[in-house]
Backbone of each chain as ProteinMPNN parsed JSONL, in Angstrom:
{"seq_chain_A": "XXXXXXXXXXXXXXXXXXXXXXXXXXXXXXXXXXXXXXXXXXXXXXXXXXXXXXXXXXXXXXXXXXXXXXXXXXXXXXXXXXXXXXXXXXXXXXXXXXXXXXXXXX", "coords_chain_A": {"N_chain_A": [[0.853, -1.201, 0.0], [0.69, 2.504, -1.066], [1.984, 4.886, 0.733], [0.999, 7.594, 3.282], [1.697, 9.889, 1.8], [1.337, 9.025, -0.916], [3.25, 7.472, -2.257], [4.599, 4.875, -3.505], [5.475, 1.699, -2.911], [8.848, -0.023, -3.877], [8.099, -2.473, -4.589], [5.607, -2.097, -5.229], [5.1, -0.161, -7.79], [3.988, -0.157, -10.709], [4.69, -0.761, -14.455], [2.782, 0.111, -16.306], [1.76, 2.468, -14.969], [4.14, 4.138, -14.462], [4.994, 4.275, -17.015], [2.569, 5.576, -18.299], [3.048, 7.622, -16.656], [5.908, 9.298, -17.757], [4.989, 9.605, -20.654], [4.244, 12.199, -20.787], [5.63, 15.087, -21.808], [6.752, 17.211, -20.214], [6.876, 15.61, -17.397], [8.798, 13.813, -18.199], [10.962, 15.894, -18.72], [11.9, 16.287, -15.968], [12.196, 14.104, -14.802], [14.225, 13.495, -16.321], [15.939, 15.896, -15.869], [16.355, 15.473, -12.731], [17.701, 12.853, -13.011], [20.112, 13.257, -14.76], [21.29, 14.752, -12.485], [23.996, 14.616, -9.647], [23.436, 12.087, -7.423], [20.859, 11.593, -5.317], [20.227, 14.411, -5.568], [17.831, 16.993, -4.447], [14.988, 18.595, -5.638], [13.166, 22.104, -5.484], [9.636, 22.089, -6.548], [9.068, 24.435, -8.227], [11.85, 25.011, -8.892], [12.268, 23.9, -11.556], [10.865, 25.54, -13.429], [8.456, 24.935, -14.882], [6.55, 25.49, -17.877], [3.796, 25.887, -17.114], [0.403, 25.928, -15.256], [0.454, 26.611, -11.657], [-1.146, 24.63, -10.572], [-0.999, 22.862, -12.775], [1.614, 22.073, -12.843], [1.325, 20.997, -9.603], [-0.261, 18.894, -10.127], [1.26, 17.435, -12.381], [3.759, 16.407, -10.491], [2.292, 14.788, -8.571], [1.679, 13.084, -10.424], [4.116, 11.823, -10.581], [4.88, 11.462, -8.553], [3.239, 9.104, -7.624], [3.483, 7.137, -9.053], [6.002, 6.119, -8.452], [8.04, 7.286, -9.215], [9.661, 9.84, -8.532], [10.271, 11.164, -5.106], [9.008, 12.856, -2.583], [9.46, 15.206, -0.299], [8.885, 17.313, 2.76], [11.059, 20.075, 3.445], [11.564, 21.831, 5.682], [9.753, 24.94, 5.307], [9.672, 24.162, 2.117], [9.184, 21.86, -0.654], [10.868, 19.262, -1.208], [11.505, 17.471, -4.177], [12.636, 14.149, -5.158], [14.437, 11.782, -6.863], [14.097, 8.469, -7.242], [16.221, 6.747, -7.979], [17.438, 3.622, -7.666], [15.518, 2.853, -6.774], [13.645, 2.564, -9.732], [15.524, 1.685, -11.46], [16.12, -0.843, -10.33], [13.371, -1.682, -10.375], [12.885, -1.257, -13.152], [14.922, -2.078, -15.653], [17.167, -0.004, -17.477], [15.326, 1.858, -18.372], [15.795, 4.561, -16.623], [17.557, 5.413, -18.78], [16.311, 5.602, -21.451], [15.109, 7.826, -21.07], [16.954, 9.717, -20.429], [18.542, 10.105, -22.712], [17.442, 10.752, -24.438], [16.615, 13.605, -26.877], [15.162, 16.495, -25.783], [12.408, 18.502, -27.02], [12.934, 21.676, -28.677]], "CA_chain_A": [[0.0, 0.0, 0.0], [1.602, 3.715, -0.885], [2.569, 5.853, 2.43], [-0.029, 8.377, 3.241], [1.984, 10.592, 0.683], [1.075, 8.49, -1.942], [4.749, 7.003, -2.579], [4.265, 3.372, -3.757], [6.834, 0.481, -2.07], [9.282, -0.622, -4.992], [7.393, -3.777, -5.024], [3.75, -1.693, -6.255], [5.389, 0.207, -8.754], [3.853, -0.943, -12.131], [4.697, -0.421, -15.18], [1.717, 0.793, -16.24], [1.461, 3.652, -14.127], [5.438, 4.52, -14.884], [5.005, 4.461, -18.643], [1.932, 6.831, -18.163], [3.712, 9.391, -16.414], [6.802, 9.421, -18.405], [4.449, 9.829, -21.703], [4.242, 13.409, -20.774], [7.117, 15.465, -22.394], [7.157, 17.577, -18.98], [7.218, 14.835, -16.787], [9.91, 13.051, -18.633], [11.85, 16.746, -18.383], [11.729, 16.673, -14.522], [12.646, 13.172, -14.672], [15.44, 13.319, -17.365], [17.062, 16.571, -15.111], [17.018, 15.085, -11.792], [18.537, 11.461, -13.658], [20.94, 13.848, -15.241], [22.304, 15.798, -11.439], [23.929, 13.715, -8.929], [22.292, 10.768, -6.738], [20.178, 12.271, -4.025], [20.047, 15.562, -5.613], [16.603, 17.118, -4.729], [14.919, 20.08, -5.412], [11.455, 22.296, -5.449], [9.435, 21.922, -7.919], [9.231, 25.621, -8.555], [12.812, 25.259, -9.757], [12.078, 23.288, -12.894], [10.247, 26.044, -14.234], [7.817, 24.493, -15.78], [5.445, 26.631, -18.463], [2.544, 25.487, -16.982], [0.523, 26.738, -13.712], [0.889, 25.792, -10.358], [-2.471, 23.673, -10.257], [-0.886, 21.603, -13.403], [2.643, 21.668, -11.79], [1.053, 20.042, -8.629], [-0.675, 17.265, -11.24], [2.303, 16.795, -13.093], [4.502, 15.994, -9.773], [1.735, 14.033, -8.16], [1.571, 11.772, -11.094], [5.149, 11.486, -11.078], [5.006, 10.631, -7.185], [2.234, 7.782, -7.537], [4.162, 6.541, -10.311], [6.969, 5.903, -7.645], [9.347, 7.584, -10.488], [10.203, 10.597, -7.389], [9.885, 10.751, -3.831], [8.775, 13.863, -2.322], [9.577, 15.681, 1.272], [9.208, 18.34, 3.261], [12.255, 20.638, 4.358], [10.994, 23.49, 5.991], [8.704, 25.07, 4.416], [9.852, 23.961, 1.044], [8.606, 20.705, -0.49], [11.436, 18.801, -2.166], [11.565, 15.882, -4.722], [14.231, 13.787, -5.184], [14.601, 10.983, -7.989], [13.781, 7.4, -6.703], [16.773, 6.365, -9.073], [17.843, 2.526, -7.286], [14.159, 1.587, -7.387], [13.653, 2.627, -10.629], [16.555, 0.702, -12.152], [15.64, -2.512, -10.546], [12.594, -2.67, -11.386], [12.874, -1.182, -14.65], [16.438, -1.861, -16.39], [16.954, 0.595, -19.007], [13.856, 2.738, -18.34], [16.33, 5.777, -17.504], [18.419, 5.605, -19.669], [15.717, 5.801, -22.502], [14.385, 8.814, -21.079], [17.882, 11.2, -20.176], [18.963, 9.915, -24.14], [15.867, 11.58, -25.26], [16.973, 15.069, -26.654], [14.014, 17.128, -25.836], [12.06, 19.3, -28.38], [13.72, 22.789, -28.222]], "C_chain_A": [[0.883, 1.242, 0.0], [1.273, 4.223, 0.517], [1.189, 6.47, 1.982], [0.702, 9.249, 2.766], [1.969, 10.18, -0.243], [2.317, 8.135, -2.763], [4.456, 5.227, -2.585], [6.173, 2.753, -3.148], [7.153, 0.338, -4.023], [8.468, -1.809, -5.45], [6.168, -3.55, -5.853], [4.259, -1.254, -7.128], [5.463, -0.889, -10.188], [4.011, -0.194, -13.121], [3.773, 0.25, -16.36], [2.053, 2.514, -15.842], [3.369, 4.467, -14.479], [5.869, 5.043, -16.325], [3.817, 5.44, -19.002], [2.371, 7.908, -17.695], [5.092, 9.672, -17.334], [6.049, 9.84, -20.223], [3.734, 11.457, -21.884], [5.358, 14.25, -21.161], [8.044, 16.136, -21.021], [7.752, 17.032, -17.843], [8.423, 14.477, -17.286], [11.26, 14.739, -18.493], [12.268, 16.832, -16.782], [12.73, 15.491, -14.673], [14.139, 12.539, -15.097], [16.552, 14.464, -16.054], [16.898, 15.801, -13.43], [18.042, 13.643, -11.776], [20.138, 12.458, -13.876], [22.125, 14.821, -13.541], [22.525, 14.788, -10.549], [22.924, 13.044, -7.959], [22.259, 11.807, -5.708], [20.236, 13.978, -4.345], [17.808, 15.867, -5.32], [15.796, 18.774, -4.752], [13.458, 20.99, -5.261], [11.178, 21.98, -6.454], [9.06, 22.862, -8.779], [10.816, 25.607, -9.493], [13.33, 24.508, -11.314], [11.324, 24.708, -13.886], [9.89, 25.897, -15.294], [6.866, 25.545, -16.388], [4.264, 26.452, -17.89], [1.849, 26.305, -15.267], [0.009, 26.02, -13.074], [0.17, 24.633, -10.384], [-1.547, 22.633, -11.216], [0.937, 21.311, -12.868], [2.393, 20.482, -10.827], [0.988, 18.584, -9.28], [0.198, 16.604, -11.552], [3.556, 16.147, -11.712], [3.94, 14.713, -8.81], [2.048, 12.917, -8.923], [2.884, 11.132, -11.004], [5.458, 10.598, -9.396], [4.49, 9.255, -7.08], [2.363, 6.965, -8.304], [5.503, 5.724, -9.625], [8.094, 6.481, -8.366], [10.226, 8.94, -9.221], [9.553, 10.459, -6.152], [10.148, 12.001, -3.265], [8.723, 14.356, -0.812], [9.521, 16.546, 1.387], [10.066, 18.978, 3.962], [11.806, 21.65, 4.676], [10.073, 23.974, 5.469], [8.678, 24.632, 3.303], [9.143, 22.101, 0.858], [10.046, 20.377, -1.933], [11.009, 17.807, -3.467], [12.679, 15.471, -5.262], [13.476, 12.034, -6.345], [14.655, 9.62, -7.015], [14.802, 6.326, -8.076], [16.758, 4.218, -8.79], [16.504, 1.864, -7.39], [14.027, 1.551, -8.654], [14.452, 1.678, -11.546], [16.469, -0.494, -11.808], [14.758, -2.973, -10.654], [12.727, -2.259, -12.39], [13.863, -0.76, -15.357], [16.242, -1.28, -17.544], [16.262, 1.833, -19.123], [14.652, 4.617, -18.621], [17.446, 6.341, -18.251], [17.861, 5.823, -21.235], [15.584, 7.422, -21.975], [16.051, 10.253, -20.78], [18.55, 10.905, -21.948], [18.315, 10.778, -24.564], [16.441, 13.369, -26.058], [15.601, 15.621, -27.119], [13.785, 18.266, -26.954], [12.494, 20.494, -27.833], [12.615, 23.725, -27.767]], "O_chain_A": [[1.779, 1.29, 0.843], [0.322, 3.871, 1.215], [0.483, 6.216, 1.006], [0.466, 10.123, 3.599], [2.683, 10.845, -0.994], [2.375, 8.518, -3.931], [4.131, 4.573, -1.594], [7.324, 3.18, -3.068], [6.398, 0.465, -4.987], [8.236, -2.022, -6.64], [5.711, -4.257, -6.751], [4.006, -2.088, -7.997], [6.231, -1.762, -10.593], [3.635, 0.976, -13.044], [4.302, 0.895, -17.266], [2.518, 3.428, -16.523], [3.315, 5.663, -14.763], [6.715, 5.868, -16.671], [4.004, 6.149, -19.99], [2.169, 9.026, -18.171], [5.041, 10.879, -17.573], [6.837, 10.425, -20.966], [2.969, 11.83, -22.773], [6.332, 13.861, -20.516], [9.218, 15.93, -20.711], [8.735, 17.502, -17.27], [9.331, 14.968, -16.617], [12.414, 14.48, -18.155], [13.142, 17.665, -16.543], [13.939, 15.724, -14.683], [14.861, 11.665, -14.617], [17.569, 14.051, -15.498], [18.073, 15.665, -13.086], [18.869, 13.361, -10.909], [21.114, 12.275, -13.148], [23.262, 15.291, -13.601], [21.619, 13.97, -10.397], [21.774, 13.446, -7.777], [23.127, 12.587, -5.316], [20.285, 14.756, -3.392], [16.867, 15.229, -5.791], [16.028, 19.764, -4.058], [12.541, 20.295, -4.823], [11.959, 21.61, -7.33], [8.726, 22.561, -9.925], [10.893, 26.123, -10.608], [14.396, 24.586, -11.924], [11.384, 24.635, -15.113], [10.355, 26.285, -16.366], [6.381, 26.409, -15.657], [3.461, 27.192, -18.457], [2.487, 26.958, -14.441], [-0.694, 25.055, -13.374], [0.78, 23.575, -10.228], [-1.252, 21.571, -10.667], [1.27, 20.169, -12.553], [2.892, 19.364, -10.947], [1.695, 17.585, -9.14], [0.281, 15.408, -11.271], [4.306, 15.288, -12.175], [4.682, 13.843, -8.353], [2.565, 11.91, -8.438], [2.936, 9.94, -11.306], [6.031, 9.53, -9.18], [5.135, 8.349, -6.553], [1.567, 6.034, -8.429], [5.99, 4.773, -10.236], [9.203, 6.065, -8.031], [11.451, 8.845, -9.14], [8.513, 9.819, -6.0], [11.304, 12.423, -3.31], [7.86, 13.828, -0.11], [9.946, 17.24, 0.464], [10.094, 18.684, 5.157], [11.619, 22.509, 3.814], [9.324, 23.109, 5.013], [7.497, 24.509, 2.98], [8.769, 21.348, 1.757], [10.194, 20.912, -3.031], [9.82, 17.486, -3.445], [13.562, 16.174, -5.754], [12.356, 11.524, -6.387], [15.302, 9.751, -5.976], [14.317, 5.488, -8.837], [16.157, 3.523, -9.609], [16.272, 0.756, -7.874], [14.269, 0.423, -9.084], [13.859, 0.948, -12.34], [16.663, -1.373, -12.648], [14.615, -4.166, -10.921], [12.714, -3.269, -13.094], [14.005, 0.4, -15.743], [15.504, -1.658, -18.454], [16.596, 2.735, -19.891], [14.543, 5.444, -19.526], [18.013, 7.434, -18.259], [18.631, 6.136, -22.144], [16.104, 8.236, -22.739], [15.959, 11.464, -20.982], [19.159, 11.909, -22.318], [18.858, 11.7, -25.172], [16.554, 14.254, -25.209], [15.019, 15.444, -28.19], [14.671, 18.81, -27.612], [12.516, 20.576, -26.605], [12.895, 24.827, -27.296]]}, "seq_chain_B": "XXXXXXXXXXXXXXXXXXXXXXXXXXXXXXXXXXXXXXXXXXXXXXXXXXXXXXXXXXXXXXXXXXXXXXXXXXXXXXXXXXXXXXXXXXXXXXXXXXXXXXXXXX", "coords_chain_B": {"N_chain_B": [[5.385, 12.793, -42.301], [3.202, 10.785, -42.233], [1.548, 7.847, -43.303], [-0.264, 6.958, -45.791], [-1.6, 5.088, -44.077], [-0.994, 5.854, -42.011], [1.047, 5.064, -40.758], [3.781, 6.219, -38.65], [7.032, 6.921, -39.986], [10.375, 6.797, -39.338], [11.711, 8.393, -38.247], [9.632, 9.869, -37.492], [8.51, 9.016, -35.305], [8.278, 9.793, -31.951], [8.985, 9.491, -28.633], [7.009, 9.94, -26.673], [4.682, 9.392, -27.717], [5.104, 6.631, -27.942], [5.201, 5.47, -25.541], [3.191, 6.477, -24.35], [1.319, 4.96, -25.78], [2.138, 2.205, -25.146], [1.946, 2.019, -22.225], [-0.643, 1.117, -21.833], [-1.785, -1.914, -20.648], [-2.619, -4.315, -22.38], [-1.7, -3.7, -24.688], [1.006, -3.788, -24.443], [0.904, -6.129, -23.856], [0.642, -7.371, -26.606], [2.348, -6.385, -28.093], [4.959, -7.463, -26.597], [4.19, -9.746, -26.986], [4.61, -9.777, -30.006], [7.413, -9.123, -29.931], [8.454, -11.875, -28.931], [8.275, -13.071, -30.708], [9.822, -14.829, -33.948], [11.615, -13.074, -36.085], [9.883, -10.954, -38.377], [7.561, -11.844, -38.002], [3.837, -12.254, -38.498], [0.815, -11.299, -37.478], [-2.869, -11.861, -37.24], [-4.963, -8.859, -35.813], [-7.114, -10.518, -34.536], [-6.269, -12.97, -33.726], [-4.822, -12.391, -30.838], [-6.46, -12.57, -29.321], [-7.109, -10.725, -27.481], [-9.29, -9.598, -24.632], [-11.237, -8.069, -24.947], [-14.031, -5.632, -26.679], [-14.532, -5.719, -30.055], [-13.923, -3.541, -31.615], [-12.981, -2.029, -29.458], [-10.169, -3.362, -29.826], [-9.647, -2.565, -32.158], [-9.302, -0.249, -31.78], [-6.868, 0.108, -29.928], [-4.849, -1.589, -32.021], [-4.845, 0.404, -33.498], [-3.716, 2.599, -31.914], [-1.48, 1.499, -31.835], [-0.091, 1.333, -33.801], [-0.037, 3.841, -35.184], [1.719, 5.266, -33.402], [3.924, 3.629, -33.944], [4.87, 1.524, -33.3], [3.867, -0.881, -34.36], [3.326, -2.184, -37.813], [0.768, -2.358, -40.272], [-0.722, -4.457, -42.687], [-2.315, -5.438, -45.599], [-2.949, -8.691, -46.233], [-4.63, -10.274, -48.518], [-7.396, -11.107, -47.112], [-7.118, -10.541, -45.155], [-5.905, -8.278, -41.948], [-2.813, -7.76, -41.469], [-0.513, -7.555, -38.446], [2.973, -6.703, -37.961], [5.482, -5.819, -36.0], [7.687, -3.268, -35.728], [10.783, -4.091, -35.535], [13.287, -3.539, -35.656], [12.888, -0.586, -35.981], [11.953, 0.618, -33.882], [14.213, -0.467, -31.876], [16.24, 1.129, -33.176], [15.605, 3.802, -32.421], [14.632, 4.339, -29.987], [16.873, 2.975, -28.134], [16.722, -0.516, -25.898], [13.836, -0.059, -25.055], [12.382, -2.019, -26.005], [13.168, -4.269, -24.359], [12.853, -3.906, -22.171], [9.919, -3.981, -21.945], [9.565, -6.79, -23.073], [10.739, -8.027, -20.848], [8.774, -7.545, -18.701], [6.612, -9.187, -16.03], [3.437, -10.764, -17.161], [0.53, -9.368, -15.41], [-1.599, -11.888, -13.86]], "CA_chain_B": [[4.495, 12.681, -42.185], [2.648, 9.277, -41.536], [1.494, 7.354, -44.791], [-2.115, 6.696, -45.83], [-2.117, 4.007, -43.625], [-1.024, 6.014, -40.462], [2.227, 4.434, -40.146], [4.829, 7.453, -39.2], [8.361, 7.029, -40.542], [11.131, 6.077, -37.932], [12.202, 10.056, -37.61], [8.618, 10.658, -36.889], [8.389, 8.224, -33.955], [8.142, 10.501, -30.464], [8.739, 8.981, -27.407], [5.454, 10.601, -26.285], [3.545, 8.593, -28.163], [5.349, 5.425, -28.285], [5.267, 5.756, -24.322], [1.537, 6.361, -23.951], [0.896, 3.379, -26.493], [2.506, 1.425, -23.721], [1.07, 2.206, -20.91], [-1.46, 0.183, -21.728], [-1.59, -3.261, -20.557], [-3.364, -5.248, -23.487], [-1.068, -2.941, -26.422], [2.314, -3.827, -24.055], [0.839, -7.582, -24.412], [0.812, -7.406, -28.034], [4.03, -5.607, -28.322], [5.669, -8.558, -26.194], [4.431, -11.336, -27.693], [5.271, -9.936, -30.916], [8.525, -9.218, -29.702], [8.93, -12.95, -28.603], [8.408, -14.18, -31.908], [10.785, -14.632, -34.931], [11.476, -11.481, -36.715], [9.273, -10.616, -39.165], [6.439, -12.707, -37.89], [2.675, -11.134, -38.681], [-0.173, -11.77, -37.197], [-4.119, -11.27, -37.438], [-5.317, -8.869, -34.264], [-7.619, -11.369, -33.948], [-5.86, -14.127, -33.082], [-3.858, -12.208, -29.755], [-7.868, -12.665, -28.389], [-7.303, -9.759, -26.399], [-10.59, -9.935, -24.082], [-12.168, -6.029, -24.974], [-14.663, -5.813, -27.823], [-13.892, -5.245, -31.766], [-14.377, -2.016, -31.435], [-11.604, -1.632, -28.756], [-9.262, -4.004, -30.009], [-9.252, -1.902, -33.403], [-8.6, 1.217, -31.202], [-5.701, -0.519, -29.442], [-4.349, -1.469, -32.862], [-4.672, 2.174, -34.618], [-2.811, 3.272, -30.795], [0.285, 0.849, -31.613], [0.166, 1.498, -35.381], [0.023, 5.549, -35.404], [2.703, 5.384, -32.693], [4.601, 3.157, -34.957], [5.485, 0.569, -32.568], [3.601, -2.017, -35.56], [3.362, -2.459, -39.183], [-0.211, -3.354, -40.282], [-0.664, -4.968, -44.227], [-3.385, -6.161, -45.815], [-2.548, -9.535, -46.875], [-6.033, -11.176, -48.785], [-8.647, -10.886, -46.606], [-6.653, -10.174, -43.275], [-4.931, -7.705, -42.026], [-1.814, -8.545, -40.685], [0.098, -6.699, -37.489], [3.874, -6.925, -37.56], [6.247, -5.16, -34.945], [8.772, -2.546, -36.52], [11.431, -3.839, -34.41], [14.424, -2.763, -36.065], [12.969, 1.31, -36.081], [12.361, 0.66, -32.032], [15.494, -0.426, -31.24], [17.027, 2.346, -33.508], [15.102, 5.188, -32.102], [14.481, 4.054, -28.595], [16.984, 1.112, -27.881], [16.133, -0.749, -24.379], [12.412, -0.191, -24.982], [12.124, -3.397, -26.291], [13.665, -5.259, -23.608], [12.177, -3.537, -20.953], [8.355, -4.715, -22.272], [9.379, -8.254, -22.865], [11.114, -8.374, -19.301], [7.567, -7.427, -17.876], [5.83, -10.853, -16.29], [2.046, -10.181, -17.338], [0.054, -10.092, -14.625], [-2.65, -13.735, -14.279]], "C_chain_B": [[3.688, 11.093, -42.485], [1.962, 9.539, -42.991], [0.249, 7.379, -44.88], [-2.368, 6.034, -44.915], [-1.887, 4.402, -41.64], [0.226, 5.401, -39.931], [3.27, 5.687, -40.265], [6.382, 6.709, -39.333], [9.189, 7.0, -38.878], [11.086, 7.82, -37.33], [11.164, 10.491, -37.091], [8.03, 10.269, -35.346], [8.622, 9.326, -32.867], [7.748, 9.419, -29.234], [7.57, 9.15, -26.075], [4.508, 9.635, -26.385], [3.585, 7.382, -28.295], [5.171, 4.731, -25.946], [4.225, 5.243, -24.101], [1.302, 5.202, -24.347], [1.05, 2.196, -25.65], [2.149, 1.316, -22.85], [0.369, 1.769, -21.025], [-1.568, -1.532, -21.282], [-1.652, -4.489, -21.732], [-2.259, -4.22, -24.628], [0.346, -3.281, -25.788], [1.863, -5.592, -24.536], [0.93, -7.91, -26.001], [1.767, -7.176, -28.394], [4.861, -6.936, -28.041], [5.605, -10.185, -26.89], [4.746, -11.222, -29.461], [6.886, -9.814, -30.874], [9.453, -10.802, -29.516], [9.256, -13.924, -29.623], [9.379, -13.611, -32.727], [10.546, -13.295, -35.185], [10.591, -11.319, -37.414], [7.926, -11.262, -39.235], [5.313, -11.543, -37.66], [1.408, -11.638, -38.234], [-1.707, -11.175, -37.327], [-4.426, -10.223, -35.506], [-6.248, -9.619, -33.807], [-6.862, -12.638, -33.154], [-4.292, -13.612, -31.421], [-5.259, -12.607, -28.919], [-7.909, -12.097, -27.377], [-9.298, -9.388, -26.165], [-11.467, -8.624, -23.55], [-12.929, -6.533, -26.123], [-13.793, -5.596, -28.982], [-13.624, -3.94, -31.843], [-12.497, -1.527, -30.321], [-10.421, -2.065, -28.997], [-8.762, -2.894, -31.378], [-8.418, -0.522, -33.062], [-7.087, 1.003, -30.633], [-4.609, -0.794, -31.016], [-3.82, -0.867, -33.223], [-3.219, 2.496, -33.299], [-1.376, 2.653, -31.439], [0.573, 1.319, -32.99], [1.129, 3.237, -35.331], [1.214, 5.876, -34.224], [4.32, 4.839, -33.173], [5.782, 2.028, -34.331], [4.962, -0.955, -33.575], [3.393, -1.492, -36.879], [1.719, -3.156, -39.31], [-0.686, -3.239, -41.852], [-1.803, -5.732, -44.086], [-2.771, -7.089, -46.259], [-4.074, -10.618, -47.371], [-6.522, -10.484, -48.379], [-8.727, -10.267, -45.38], [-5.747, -9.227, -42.964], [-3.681, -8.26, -40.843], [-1.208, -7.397, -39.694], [1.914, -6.847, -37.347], [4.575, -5.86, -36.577], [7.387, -4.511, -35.997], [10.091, -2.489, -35.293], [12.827, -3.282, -34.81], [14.247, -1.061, -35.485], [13.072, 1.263, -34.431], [13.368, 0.668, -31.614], [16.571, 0.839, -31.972], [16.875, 3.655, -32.945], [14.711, 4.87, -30.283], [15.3, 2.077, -27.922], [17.288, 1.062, -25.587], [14.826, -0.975, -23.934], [11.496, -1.264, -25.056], [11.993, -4.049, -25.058], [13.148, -5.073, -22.361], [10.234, -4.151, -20.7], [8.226, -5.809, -22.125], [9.698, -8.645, -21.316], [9.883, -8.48, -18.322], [6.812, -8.757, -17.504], [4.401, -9.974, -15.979], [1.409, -10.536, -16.033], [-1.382, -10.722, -15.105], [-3.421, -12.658, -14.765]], "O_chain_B": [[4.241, 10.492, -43.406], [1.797, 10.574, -43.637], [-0.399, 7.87, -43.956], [-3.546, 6.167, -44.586], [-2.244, 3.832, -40.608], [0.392, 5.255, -38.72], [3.636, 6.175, -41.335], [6.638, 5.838, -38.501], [8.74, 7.132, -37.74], [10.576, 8.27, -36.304], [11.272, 11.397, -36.265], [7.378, 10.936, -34.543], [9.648, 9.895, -33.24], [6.716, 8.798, -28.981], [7.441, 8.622, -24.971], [3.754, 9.152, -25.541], [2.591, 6.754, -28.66], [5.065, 3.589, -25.499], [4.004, 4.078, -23.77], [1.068, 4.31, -23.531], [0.182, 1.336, -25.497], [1.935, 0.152, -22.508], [0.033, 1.599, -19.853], [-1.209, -2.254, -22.213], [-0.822, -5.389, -21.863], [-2.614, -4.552, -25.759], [1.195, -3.07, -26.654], [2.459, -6.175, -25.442], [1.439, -8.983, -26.326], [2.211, -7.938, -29.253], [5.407, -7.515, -28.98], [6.34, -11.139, -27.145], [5.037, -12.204, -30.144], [7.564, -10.377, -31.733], [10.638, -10.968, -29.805], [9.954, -14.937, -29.664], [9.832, -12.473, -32.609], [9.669, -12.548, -34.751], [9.806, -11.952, -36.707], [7.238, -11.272, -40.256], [5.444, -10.469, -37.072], [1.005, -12.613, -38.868], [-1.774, -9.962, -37.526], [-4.19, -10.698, -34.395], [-6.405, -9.547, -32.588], [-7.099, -13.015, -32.007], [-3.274, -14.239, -31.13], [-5.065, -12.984, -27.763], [-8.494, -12.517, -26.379], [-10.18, -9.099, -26.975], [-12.029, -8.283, -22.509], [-12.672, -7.638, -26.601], [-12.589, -5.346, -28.93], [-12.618, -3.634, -32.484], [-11.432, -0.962, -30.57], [-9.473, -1.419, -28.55], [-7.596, -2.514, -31.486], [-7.476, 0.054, -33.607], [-6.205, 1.796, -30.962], [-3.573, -0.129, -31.048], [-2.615, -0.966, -33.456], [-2.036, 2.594, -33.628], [-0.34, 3.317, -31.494], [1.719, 1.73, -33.173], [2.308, 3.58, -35.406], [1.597, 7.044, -34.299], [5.424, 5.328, -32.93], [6.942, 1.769, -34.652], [5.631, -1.985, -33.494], [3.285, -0.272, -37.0], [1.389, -4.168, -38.692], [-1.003, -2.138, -42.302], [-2.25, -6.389, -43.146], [-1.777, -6.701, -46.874], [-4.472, -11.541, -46.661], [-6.501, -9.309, -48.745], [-9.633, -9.736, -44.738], [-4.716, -9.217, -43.636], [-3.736, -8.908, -39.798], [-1.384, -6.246, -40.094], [2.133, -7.24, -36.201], [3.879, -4.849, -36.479], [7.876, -5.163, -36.92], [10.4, -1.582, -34.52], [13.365, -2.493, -34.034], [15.072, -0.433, -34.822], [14.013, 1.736, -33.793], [13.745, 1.629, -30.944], [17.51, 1.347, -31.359], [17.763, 4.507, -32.941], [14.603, 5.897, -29.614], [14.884, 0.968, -27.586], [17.658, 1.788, -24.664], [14.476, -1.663, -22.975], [10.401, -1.477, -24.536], [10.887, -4.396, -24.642], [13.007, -5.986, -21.547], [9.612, -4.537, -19.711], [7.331, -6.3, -21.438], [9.011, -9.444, -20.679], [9.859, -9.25, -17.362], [6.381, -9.453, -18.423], [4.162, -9.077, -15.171], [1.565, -11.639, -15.51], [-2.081, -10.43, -16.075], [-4.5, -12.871, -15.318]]}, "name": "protein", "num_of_chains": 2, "seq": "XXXXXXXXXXXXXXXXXXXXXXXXXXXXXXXXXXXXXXXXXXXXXXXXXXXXXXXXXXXXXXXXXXXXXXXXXXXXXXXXXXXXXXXXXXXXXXXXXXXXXXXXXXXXXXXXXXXXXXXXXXXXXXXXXXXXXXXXXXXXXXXXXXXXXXXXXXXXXXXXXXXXXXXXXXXXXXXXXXXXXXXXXXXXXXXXXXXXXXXXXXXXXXXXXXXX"}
């Protein structure tokens, strides 16, 4: 069962639900730059500056949480997220390495 | 630009759309078991007896086609579905391997 932050155990994380959030170009940008900055980097999600507003921000990080693809905390007031890289890779070999290859549309 | 038939060209492939196509359960089952077979092997979408109506199975089809994860030829009377696995692995390699690795669930 996910935490009461809606963070799925490595074991729930389906592929399904992983390959839906990554089929967003945004998502897969979040996902591609925290793959891309060292392990345990984490950051707001204000500092992606995404085009979009806040309400679809929230959406787009939720999905990416319940997806188990990041894993999201609170530091202070701030609300991090940080890349759930070691689950990711065992259950799904390859996965990011498709998605930081990717060169995004300009 | 994608042919009469809706099939786009390797360059036109987007990981967007080859993504989403995936995310499906029943269009990753099709994918895999064409993946499992010889190369160039073609099959009717009838005979995967994915257990949605005609109607949905055709939609599932068009999804893998227009994404350009299959090849679909009239041959006679039937149309046939092959897997474009060469353009996959050229334009997204890993994608493959990551689908077949999946054990379906009962």
């Amino acid at each position: 069962m996910p935490d009461s932050e809606g963070h799925p155990s490595a074991g729930e994380m389906t592929l399904s639900a992983v390959l839906a959030a990554l089929a967003d170009p945004l998502r897969r940008r979040v996902v591609r730059e925290l793959a891309s900055a060292p392990d345990g980097t984490a950051r707001t999600c204000a500092s992606f500056a995404l085009p979009v507003s806040k309400a679809t921000v929230t959406h787009h990080f939720r999905t990416l949480r319940e997806a188990g693809l990041i894993r999201q905390v609170d530091r202070g007031n701030s609300r991090m997220a940080a890349l759930r890289r070691t689950d990711i890779e065992t259950c799904f070999p390859g996965l990011l390495a498709l998605v930081t290859a990717e060169t995004p549309a300009p």
